[in-house]
C-alpha positions in Angstrom: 1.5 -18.1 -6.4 2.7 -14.8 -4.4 -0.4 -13.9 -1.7 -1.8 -10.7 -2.0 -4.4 -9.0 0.2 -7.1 -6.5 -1.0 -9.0 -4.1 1.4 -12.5 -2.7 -0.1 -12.4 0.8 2.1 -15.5 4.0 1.5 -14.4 7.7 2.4 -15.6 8.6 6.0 -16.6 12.4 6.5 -18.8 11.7 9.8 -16.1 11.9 12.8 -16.2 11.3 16.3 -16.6 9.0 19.1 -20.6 9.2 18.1 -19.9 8.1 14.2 -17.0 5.2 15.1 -19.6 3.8 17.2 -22.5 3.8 14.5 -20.0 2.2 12.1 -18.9 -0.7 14.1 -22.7 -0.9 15.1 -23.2 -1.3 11.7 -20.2 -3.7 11.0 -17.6 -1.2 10.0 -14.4 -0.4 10.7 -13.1 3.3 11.2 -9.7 3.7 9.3 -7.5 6.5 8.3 -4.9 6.6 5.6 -1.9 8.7 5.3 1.4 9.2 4.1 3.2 9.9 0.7 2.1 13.3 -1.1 -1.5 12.9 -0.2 -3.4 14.4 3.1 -4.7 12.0 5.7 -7.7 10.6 4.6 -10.7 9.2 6.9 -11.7 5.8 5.9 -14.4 3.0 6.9 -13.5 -0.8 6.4 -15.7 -3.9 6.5 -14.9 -5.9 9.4 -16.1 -9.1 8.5 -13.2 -8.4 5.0 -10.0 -7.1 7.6 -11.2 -10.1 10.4 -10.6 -12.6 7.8 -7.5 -11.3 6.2 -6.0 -10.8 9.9 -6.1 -14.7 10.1 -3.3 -14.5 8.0 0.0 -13.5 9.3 1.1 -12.0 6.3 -1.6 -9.8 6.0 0.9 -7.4 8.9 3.8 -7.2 6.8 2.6 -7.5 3.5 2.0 -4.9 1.0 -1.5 -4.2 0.8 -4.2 -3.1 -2.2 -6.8 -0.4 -0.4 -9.6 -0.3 -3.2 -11.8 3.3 -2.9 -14.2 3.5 -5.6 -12.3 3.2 -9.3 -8.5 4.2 -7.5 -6.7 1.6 -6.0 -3.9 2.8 -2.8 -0.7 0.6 -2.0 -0.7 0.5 1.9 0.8 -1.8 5.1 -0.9 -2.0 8.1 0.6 1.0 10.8 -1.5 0.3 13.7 -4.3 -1.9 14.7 -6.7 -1.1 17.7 -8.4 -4.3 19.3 -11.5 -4.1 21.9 -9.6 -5.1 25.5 -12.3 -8.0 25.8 -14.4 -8.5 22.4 -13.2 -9.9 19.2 -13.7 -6.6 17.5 -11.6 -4.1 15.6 -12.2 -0.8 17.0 -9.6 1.5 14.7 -6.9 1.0 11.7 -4.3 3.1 10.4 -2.9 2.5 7.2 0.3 3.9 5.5 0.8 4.6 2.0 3.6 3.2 0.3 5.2 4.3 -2.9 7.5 2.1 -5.1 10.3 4.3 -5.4 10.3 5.1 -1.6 12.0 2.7 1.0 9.8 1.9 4.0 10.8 1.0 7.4 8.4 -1.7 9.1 8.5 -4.7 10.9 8.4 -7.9 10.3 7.7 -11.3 12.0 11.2 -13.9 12.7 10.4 -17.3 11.9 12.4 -20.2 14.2 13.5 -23.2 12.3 15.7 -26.2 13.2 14.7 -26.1 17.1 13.3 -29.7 17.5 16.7 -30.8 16.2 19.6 -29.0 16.9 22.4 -30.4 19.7 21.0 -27.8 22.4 17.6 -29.0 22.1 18.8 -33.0 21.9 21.5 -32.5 25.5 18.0 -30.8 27.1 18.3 -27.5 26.7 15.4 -24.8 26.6 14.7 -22.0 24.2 14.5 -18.9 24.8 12.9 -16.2 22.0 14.3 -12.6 23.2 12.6 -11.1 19.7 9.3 -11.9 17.1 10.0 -9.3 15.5 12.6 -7.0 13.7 12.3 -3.9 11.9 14.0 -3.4 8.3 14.2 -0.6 5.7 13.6 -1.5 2.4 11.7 -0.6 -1.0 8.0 -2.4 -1.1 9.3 -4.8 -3.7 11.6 -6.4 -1.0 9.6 -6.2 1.9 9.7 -10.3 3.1 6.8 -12.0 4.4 9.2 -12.7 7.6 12.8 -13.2 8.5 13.9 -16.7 9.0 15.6 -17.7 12.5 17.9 -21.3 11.8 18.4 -23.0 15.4 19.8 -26.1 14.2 23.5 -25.7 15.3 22.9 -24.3 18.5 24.5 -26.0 21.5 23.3 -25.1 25.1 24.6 -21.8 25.8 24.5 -20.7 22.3 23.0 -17.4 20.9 21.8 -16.1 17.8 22.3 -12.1 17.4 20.5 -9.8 14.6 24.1 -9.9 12.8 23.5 -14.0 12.5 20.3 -13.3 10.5 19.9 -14.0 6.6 18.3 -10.3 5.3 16.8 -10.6 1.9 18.9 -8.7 -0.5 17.7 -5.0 -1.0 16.8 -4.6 3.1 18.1 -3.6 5.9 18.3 -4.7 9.8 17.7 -1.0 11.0 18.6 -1.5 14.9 22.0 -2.6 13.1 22.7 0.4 11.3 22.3 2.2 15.1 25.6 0.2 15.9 27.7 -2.3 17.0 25.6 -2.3 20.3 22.4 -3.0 19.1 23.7 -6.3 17.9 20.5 -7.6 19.8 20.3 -11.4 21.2 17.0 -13.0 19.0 17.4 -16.5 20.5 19.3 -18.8 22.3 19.6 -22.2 24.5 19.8 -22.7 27.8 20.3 -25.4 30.4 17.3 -25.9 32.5 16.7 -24.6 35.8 15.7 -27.9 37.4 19.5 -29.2 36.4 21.4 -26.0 37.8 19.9 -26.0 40.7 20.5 -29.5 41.5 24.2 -29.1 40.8 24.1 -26.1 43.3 22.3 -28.3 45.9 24.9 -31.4 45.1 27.8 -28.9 45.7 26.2 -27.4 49.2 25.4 -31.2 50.2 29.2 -32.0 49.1 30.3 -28.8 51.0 28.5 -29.6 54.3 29.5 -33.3 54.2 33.4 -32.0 53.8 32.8 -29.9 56.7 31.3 -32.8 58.6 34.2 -35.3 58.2 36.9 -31.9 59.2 34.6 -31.6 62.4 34.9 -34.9 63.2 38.7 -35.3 62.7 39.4 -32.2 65.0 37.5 -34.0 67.9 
C-alpha cells in the first residue's frame, strides 16, 4: 500500500514575530504556501500532526496532501526551520506542485550491500560523500529515495552519480550540468591504522638499510 501523508493547515492573516509566537505558544506551526498560479499564502499547521509525520523519512520527499477547509493543495516540503535547542518547529514552507509540471527536489540515497561487499570483507572503510541528490521529474515519479548498491566494491572503489539506477521519468540534475559534476556518492577505503603502518615499516626498513651501509663503510 503506497504511503501518503496529509497535512490539516487554517489560513493565517495575523503576521509577525508577535503572532508566530502566539501560534507555537498555542501548539501551531506558522507555514506559508506558494508556487504554481496561486499567490503565497500564509498558513498555520498543528505541530503535534507535522512532528509525527516528520518521523517518517518519506514525509521530505514525498508528495504531500495540504487540507484547507473543503480544497485540498498537492505540496512537498521546501524548507523546515527547527529551534537550535528545543524539539520544536518554528517555520514551514511548502511548495505547490502541479501534475503536469516537472519539479526539481531532493531526495534521500539509500546504501545497500555494504556489510557484504569484498571492500568491506578485506577491511576497508566507507565513506558516504552524498545523502542526498536532487532530480527533476513530474510528481508522479518523484521516488521515495534513490538506491546506492555497494556490494561489488573493492577497497579503492567508487560509486559516481552516473553509477546510480534513476527511476524512469527523472533526472540526476547535477548530471545534466556536465561531465564534471559526475560527483563521487561513495566509496571504500583502506584504513588509516594499516597505511600508516606500512609507512612506519618502510621508514623502519629505510633506517635499518642505512644502518647496515654505515656500518660497512667503517
Amino acid at each position: 500500500m503506497a504511503i501518503s501523508f496529509e497535512l490539516n493547515a487554517e489560513s493565517r492573516t495575523d503576521m509577525g514575530k508577535g503572532a508566530s509566537r502566539r501560534l507555537r505558544h498555542a501548539g501551531k506551526v506558522p507555514a506559508i504556501i506558494y508556487g504554481g498560479t496561486k499567490d503565497p499564502e500564509a498558513l498555520t499547521l498543528s505541530h503535534n500532526e507535522l512532528l509525527r509525520n516528520l518521523e517518517h523519512e518519506a514525509f521530505y520527499s514525498h508528495i504531500l496532501t495540504i487540507k484547507l477547509g473543503s480544497t485540498t493543495t498537492s505540496a512537498i516540503l521546501r524548507d523546515l526551520q527547527r529551534h537550535p535547542s528545543k524539539p520544536v518547529i518554528m517555520h514551514v514552507d511548502l511548495q505547490r506542485v502541479s501534475a503536469d509540471e516537472k519539479l526539481r527536489t531532493h531526495v534521500p540515497v539509500h546504501f545497500v550491500g555494504e556489510d557484504t561487499c569484498p571492500g568491506v570483507k578485506a577491511g576497508g572503510l566507507v565513506m558516504h560523500e552524498l545523502t542526498e541528490v536532487e532530480i527533476e521529474c513530474f510528481p508522479k515519479d518523484l521516488p521515495e529515495y534513490i538506491e546506492v548498491d555497494m556490494s561489488a566494491l573493492d577497497i579503492g572503489d567508487t560509486v559516481h552519480l552516473s553509477d546510480l539506477k534513476v527511476p524512469e521519468g527523472a533526472t540526476l540534475l547535477e548530471l545534466e550540468r556536465g561531465e564534471d559534476h559526475d560527483q563521487s556518492v561513495a566509496s571504500i577505503h583502506a584504513k588509516r591504522v594499516e597505511a600508516a603502518e606500512e609507512e612506519a615499516g618502510e621508514e623502519a626498513g629505510g633506517s635499518e638499510a642505512a644502518g647496515e651501509a654505515e656500518g660497512e663503510e667503517s
